[in-house]
N, C-alpha and C positions, 0 to 999 in steps of 0.2 A: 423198364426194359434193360436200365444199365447191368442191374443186377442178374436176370437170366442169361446177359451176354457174356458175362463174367461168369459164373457157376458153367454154362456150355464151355466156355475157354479153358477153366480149369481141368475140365470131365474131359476133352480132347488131349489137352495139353499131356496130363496125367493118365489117364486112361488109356488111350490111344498111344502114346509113347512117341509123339509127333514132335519133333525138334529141330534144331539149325540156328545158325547167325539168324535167318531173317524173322525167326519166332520171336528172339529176343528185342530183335529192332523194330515190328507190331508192336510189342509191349511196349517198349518204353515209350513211342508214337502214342498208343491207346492212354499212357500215362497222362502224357503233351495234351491229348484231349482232353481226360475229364480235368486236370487241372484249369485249364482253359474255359471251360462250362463252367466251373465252380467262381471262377473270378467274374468270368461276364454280370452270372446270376446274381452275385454279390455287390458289382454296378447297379446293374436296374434295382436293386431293392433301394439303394441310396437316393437321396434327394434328387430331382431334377435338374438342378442346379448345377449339383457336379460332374452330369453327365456328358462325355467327350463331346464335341461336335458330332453333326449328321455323318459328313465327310469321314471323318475318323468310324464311327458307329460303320458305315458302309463297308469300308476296308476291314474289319474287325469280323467282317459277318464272312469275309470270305476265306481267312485264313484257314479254318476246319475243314472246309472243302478242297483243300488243296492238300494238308497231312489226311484226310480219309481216302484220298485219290492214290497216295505214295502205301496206306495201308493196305488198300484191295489190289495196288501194282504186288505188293512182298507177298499178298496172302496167294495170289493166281500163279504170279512167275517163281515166285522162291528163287532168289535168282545167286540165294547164297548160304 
């Protein structure tokens, strides 16, 4: 899914000729996320052991939900 959302973004971006401050602050947000994905992933694959606490794991699960909320705020209002 990452990758058709990425080829769409590119085909608007470039195609379409759609621009601004707020295109480039999605992006570098959309960056914050998959970097973000990549590190979790790379948690759970490691031992048990050294997985944060629950507590922690909880808070961890909600940060993405809060920069994808500030991404669909830049994508609707473009506010710059």
């Amino acid at each position: 899914m990452f990758g058709l959302a990425f080829i769409f973004g590119l085909w608007l971006w470039l195609g379409f000729g759609i621009s601004g401050n707020w295109l480039y602050t999605k992006l570098v947000l959309v960056a914050v996320l998959l970097t973000y994905f990549t590190w979790s992933g790379r948690l759970l694959k490691q031992a048990p052991a050294a997985l944060p606490s629950s507590r922690t794991l909880r808070l961890l699960n909600e940060l993405p939900v809060f920069v994808l909320l500030v991404v669909i705020y830049l994508v609707l209002a473009k506010p710059f």
